[in-house]
N, C-alpha and C positions, 0 to 999 in steps of 0.2 A: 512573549510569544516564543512559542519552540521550533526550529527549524531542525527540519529534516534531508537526508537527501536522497531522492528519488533516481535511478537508473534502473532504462528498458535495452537488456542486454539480447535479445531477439535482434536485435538495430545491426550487430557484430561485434559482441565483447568476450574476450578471455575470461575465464575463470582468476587469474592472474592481473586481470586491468580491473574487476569489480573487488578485487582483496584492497589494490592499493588505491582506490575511492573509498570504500571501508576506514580502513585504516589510516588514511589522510585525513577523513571527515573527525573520527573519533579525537585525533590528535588537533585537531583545531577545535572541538566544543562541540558539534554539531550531536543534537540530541539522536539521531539514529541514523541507520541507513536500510532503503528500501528497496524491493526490485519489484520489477513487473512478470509478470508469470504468463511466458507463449512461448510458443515452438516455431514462429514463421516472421522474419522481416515484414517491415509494414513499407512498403512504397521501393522506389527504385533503390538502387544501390547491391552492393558483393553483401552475399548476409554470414561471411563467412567472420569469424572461424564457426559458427553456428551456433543454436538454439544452447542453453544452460539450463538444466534444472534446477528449480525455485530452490525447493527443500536441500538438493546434494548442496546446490552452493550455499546456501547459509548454514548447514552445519559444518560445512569445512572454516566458513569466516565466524563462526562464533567461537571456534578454538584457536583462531587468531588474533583476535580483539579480546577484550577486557571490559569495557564498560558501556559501548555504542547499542543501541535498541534495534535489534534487526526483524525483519519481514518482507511480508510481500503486500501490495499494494496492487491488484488483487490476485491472488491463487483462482483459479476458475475450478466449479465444483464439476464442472463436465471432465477435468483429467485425471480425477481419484475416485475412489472410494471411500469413504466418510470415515471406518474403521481405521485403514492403515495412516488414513491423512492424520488422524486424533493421534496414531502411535508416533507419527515420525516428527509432528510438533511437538508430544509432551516431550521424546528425545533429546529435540534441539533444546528444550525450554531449560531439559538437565545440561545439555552440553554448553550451553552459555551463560549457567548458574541463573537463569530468569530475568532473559532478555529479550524473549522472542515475542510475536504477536502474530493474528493470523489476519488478514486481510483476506476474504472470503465474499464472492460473486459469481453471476448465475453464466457466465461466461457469454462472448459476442461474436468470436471473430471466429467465423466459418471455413476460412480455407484451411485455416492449421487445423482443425481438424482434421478436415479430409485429405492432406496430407502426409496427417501421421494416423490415421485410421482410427480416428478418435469420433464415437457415435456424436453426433449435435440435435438432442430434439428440439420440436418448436419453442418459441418461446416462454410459453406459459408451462410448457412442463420442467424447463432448466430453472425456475423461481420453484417449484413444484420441490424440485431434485435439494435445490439449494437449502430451501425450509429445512426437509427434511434431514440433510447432511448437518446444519448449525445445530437441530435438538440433537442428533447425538454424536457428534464431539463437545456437546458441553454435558449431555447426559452420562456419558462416557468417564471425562475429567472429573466431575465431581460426584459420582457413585464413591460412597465407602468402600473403605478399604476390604472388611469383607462381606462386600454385597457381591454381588452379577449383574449385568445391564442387561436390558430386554426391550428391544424394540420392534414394532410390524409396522412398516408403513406401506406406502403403495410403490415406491421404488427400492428401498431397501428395509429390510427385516437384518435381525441380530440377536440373537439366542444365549442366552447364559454366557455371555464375555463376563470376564475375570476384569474388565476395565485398567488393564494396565498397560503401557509405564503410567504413571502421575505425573503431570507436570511439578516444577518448581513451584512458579506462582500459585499462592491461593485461590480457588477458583478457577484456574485454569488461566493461559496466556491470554490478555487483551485483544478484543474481537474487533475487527475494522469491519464495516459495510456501508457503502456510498453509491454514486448515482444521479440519477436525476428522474428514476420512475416518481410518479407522484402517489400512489398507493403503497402498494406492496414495499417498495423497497424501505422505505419508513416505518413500516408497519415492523417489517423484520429486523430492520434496526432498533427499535425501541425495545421488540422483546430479547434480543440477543447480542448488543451490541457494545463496548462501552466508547467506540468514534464512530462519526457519520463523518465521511469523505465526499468530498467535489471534485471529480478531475476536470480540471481547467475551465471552470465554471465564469459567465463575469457575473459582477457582482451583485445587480441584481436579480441574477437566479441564483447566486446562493441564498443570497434572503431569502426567497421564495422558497426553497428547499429545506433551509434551517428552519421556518415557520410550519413546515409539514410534519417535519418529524417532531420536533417540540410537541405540537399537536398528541401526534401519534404516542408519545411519551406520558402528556396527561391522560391522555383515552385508557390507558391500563394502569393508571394509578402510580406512574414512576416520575419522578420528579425529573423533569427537562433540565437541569441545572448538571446534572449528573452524566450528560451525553457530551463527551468532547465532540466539538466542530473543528474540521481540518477541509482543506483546500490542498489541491496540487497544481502548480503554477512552474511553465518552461523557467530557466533562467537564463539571464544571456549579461550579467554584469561587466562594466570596466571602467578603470581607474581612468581612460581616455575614451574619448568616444572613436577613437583609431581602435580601441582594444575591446570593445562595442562593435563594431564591422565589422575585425577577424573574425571575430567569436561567432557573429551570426553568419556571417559568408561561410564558415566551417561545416557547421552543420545545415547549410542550403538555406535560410531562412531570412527575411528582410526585416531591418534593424526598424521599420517604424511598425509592421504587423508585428513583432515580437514586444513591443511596447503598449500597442492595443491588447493584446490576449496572454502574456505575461507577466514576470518580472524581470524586466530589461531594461536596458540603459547604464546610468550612472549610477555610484551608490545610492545617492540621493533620489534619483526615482524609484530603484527597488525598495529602497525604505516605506518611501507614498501607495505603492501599490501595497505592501506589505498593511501599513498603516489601516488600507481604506478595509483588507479583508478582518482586520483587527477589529476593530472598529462596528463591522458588521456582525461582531461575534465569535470570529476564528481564533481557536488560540493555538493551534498548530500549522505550519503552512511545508508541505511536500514541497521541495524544488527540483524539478526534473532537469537533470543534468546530461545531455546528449555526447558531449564528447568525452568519454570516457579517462582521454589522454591529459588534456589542459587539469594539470592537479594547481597549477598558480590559478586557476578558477576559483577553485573553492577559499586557496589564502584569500583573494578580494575578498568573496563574500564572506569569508568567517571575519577579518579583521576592518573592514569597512562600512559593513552592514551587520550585520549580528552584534557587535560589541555598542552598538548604538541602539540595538533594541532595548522598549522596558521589559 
């Protein structure tokens, strides 16, 4: 199983506190690091120093790092435009030598929007918007080198684009799209995807969801075996259960609700939890990591949990 690490820097994090999670993760093993893509604090607390942008901070950390797998988990298609988003990922894809991926969703949270005067249609048109932004950032990535891309659709149209930069990777950067819609979102995972994501799912609705898009995967003749399953799960490890308290009392949250709807506790629990998503078919698992500060966090879990995974 691959572990990753998850941080939502909307919460209050430096450009500077997400470099050295970055760069701590990569130096302990950890196969990637993730952020979450908004503009507005979610619940009480200073949201200060404020909002980060997804793409500026990942291309400044992938000319910091050397080997770590960076993205977003997810980008919302409501805050770009499908063209310049394709340009500033295949960028990054160059500026990391082919490390990036794009984690792309039809977007949820309404006040940063209207916040930052960002349009939110209903919901069936931001799946609408989304559709149409995945066909062309991948119609876009993988047009010849001397073709044009040409697209009309009902929210955006594209006329003789030259489709460039090129990403690194063949094919363009690996596509994340997750959820818990029971149609569509499968649907658009199966034809555009290569992970299907659960955030904080239990376990059995991720079965229930991984049985959808499997589904969804035969229904167009693509082989279900070929769709990475990934889960994102809070963490709240420590080597004591005193170091279990701090960690959840830090970031406001109760040490036995973080054990129901996480991976928390001792090593030895996060292992179980990790185990049972295993188990259910997950072979990558997001760990959202809230305090940005505790980097002896992530030692626990690189050297007490990770090195004990198969």
């Amino acid at each position: 199983m691959e572990l990753r690490i998850f941080v939502e820097p909307q919460q209050g994090a430096s450009y500077r506190q997400q470099l050295a999670v970055a760069q701590t993760a990569e130096m302990l093993g950890f196969d990637g690091f993730f952020r979450s893509d908004h503009y507005l604090r979610m619940g009480a607390g200073s949201p200060l120093p404020g909002p980060t942008d997804s793409w500026v901070t990942l291309g400044a950390i992938a000319r910091e790092t050397s080997t770590i797998r960076l993205g977003t988990l997810v980008a919302s298609a409501t805050f770009r435009l499908p063209g310049p988003l394709a340009v500033a990922v295949a960028q990054i894809d160059d500026m990391s030598n082919g490390r990036i991926e794009l984690g792309l969703g039809a977007g949820w949270f309404g006040d940063e929007h209207t916040a930052y005067g960002i349009p939110f249609p209903v919901l069936g048109e931001r799946f609408d918007r989304l559709e149409e932004q995945l066909e062309i950032i991948t119609g876009l990535w993988n047009t010849p080198d001397d073709s044009q891309y040409t697209f009309e659709g009902r929210h955006y149209g594209l006329v003789g684009s030259p489709a460039i930069p090129k990403p690194v990777q063949p094919g363009g950067p690996p596509i994340i799209i997750g959820g818990f819609g029971p149609t569509r979102t499968p649907a658009l995972a199966a034809k555009y995807a290569n992970e299907f994501n659960m955030p904080f799912p239990a376990v059995d609705s991720f079965i229930e969801q991984r049985d959808r898009v499997r589904a969804a995967c035969e229904s167009i003749g693509r082989d279900p075996d070929t769709m990475i399953m990934s889960v994102a799960q809070i963490v709240c490890c420590g080597s004591t259960e005193g170091d279990v308290i701090r960690r959840a009392a830090t970031i406001g949250r109760a040490t036995g609700e973080l054990r129901q709807n996480g991976a928390a506790g001792s090593p030895a629990e996060v292992l179980d939890k990790l185990a049972t998503f295993a188990e259910a078919g997950a072979s990558r698992v997001y760990l959202q990591l809230m305090d940005l500060d505790d980097l002896d966090h992530l030692h626990v879990i690189a050297e007490e949990v990770a090195k004990l995974l198969p």
